[in-house]
C-alpha positions as CSV (number, residue, x, y, z in Angstrom):
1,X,2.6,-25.2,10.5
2,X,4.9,-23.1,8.6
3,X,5.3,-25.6,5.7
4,X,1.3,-25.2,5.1
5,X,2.3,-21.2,4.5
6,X,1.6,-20.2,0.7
7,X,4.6,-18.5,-0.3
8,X,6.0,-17.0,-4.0
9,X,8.3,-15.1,-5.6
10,X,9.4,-11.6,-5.6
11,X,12.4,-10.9,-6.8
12,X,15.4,-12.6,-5.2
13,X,13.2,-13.7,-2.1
14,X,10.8,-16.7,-1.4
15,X,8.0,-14.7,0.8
16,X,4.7,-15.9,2.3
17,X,1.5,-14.5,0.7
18,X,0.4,-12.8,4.1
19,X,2.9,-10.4,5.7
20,X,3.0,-8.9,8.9
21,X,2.6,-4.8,9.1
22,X,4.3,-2.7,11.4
23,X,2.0,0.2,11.3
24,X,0.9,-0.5,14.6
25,X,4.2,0.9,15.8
26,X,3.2,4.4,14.8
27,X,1.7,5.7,17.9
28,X,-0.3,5.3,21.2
29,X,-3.0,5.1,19.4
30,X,-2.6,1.4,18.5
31,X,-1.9,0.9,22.8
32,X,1.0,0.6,24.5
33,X,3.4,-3.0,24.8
34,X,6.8,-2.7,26.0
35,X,9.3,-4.0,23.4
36,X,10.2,-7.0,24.5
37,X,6.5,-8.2,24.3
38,X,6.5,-6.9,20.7
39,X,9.7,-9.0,20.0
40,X,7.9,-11.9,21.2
41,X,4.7,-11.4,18.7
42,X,6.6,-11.0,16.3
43,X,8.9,-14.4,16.8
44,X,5.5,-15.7,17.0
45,X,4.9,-14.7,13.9
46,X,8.2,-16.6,12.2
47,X,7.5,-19.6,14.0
48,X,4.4,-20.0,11.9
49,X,5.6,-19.4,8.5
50,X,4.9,-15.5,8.7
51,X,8.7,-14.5,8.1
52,X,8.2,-11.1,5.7
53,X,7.7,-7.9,7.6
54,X,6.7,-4.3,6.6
55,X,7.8,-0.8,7.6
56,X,7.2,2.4,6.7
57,X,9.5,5.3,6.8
58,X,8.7,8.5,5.1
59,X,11.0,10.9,4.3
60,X,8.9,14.0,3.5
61,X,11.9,16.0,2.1
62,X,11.5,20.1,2.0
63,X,14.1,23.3,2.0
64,X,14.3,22.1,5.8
65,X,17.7,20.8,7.6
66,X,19.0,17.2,7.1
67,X,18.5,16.5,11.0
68,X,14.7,18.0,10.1
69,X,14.4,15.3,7.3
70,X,15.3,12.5,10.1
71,X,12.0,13.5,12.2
72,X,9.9,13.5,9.1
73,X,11.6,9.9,8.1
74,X,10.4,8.5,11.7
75,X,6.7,9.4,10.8
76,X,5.8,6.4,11.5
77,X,7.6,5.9,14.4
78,X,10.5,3.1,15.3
79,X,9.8,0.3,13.2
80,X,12.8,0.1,11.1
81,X,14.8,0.4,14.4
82,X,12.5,-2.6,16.2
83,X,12.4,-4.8,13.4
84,X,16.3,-4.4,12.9
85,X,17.0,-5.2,16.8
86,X,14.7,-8.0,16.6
87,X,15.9,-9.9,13.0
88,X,19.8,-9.6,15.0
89,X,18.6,-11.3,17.6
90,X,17.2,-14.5,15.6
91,X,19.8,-17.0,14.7
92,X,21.7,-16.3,11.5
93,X,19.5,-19.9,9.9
94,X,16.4,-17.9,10.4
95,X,15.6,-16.5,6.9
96,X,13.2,-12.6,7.8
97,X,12.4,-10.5,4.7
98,X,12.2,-6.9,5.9
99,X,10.6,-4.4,3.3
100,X,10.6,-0.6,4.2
101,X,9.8,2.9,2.2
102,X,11.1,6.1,1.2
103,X,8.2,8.3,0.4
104,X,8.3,11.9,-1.0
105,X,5.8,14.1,-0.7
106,X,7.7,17.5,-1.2
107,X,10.1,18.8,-4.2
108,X,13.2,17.1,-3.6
109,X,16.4,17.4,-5.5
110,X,17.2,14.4,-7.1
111,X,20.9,13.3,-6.7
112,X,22.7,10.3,-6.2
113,X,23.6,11.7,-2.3
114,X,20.3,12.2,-1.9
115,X,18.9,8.7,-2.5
116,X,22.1,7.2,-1.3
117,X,21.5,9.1,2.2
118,X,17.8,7.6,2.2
119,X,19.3,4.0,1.4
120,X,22.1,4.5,3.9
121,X,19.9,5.2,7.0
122,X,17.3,2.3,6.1
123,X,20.4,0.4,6.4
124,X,21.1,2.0,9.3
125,X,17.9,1.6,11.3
126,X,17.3,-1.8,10.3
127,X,20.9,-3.2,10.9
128,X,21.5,-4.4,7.6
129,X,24.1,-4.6,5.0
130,X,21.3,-4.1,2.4
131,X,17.8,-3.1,2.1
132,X,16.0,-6.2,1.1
133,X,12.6,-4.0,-0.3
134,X,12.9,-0.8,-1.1
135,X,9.1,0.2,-1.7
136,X,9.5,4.1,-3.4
137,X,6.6,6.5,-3.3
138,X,6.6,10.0,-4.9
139,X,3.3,12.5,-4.7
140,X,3.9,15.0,-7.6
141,X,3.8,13.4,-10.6
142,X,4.5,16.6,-12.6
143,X,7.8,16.5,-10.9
144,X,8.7,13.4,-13.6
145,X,12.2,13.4,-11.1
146,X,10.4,10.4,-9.7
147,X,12.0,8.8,-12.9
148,X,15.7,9.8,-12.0
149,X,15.5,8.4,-8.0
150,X,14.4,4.8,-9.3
151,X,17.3,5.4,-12.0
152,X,20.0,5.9,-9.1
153,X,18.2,3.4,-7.0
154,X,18.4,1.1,-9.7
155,X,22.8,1.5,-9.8
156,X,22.2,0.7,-5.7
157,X,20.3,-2.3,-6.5
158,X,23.5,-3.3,-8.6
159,X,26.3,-2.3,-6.0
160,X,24.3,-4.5,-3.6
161,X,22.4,-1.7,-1.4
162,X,19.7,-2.5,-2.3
163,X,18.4,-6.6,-2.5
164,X,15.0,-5.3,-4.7
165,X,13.3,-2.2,-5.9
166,X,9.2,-2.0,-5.2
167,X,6.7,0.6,-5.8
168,X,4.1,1.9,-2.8
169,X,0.7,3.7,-4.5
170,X,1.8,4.4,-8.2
171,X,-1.0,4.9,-10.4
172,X,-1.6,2.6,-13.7
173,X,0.1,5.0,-15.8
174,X,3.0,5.8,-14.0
175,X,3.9,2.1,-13.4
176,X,3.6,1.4,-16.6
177,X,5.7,3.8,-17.8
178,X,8.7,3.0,-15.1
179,X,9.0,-0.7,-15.4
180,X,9.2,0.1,-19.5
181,X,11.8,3.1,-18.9
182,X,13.9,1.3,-16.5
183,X,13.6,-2.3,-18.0
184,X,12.1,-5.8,-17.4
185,X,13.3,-6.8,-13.5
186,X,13.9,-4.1,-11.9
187,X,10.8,-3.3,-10.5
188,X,9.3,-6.4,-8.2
189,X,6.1,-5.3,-7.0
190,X,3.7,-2.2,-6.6
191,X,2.1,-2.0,-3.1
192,X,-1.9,-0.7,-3.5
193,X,-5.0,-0.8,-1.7
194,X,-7.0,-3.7,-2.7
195,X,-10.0,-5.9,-1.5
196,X,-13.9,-7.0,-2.3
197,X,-14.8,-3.4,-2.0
198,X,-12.2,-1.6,-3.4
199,X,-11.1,-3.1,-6.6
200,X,-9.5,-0.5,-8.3
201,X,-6.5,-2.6,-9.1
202,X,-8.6,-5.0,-11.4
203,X,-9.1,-2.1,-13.7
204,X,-5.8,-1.6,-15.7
205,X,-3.2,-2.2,-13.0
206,X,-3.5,-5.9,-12.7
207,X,-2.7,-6.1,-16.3
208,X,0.0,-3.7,-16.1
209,X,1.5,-5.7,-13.2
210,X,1.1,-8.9,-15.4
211,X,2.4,-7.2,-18.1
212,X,5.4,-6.0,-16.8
213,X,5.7,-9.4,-14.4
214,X,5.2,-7.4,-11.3
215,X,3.6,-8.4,-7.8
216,X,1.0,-6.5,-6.4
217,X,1.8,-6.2,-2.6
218,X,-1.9,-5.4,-1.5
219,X,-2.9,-3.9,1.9
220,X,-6.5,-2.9,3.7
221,X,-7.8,-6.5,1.8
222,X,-9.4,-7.3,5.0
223,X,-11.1,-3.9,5.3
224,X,-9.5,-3.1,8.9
225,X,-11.1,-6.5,9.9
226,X,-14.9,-5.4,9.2
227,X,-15.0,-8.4,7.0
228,X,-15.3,-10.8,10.4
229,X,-18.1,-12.2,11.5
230,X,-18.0,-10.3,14.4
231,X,-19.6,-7.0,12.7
232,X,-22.5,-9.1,10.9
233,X,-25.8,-7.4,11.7
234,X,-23.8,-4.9,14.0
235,X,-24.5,-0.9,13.7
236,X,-22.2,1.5,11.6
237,X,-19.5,2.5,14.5
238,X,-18.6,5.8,15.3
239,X,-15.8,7.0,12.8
240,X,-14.4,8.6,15.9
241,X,-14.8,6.1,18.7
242,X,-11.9,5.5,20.9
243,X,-13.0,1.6,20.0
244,X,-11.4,1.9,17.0
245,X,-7.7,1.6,15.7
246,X,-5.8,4.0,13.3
247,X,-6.5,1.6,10.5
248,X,-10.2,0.8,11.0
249,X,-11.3,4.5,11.0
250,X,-9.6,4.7,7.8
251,X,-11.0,1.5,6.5
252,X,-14.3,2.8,7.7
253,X,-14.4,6.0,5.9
254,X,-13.2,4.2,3.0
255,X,-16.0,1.7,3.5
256,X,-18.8,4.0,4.0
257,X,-17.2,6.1,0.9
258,X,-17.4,3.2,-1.5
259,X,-20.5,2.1,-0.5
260,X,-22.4,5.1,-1.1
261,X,-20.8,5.4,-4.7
262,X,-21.6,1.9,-5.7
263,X,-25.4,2.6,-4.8
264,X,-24.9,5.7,-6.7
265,X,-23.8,3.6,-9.5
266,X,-26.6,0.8,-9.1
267,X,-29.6,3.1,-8.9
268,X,-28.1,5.1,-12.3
269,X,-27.8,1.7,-13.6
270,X,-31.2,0.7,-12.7
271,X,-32.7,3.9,-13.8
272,X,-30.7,3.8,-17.5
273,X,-32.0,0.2,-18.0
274,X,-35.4,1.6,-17.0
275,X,-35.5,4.0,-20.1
276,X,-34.3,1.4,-22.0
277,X,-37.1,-1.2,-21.0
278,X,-39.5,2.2,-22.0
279,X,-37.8,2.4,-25.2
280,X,-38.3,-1.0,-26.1
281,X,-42.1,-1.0,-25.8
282,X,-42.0,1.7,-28.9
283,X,-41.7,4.7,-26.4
284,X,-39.9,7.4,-28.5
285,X,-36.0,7.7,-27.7
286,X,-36.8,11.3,-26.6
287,X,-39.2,10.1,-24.1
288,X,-36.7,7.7,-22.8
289,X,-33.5,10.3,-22.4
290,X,-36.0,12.5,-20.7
291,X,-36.4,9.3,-18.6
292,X,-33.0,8.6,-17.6
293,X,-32.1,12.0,-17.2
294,X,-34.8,12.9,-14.3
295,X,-34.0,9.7,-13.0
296,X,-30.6,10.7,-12.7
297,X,-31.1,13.8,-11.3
298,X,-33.1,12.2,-8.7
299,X,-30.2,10.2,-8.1
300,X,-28.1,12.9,-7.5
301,X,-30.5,14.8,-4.8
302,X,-30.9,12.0,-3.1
């Protein structure tokens, strides 16, 4: 089975085309499973080809303490730490690819101690010599410091801390402008919400990926699992049913949200190449703005 797996390149590492999240590791409210049942899913999951794992650790840095900063970096609860016990336990033949984050969503000062400390204790929690991914995120882009940390992660990446640099929810622009500040092959891959309904990513990232020889690491592509078969010609669920997992509800909303703006778009559409039909027929050009601007505003109120 595992030699059917599609797999390709990022950076130094052969990985299979579908990994396996860890997000479900972030609270009760994905359920409860002891850890050694967890260990045993995810063997399952090498077994059949699926050998590339991904965490997520934020470390939402503030004017806090250091051991404050630790909390923040376990947002997302003990995945580092679980997949780090469970890759030592596989024999030393069994090739896993482990890809983590350091997000920042405060004003941090940029230093080499500071980045080094956020390397160090991915290193720490997952048991490893190196980080195989690093996937950085930063919120403030007017805070252009974001440019610095990938600059000093970039000197870890050649002392060996780091086996490969990735991006997690930069915009076009920004990644555009990184991979030609820091250099072709230093930045693997950007990781971005992408599937048939949302398909922002075809519209100036895909060709700044391409560009810049970039993967896009994609999640949500199967909507929270609303694309199944199980959900044709089923009712809208409640946004806040117990039913539902962490990542449906936000698939939902994002769903629903999407939805209502690409009907939005299609009625405005419809109504623009109404006036036009109008105009056509030797209807005055003033007659048909008037047109498309009450059907618009119909749009709108509706």
């Amino acid at each position: 089975m595992a030699s059917q797996i599609e797999t390709f390149q990022l950076g130094p590492f052969i990985a299979p085309r579908i990994w396996t999240g860890l997000w479900q590791l972030s609270s009760n409210a994905w359920g409860t499973a002891p850890v050694s049942k967890i260990r045993q899913g995810m063997a399952k999951h090498v077994e059949l080809g699926y050998t590339a794992f991904g965490e997520t650790s934020f470390l939402q840095t503030s004017a806090a303490a250091a051991d404050r900063n630790k909390r923040y970096a376990d947002h997302y609860g003990t995945a580092e730490i679980t997949f780090g016990q469970f890759r030592s336990s596989l024999p030393t033949t069994k090739q896993v690819l482990g890809a983590t984050k350091w997000c920042v969503f405060r004003h941090v000062t940029v230093s080499r101690s500071t980045v080094l400390s956020a390397v160090r204790e991915r290193m720490e929690r997952m048991q490893s010599k190196s980080v195989d991914l690093l996937q950085f995120h930063w919120q403030d882009y007017s805070d252009k410091n974001y440019l610095k940390a990938l600059e000093i992660l970039r000197d870890l990446k050649a002392e060996g801390l780091v086996s490969a640099i990735g991006l997690c929810n930069f915009d076009t622009i920004r990644t555009d402008e990184i991979c030609t500040q820091l250099g072709p092959g230093v930045i693997v891959s950007n990781q971005v919400q992408f599937s048939i309904v949302d398909t922002r990513p075809l519209h100036g990232m895909a060709d700044v990926c391409e560009k810049h020889e970039i993967k896009l690491l994609t999640y949500g592509t199967l909507c929270g699992g609303f694309l199944a078969d199980k959900w044709l010609g089923q009712p809208e669920p409640d946004l806040y049913s117990g039913n539902l997992t962490p990542s449906q509800r936000k698939e939902l909303y994002l769903l629903v949200r999407f939805v209502v703006m690409f009907s939005c778009d299609l009625v405005a559409n419809e109504a623009t190449l109404e006036a036009r039909d109008w105009e056509s027929r030797n209807i005055s050009k003033t007659t048909a703005r008037c047109l498309d601007s009450i059907s618009r505003q119909e749009t709108i109120k509706k």
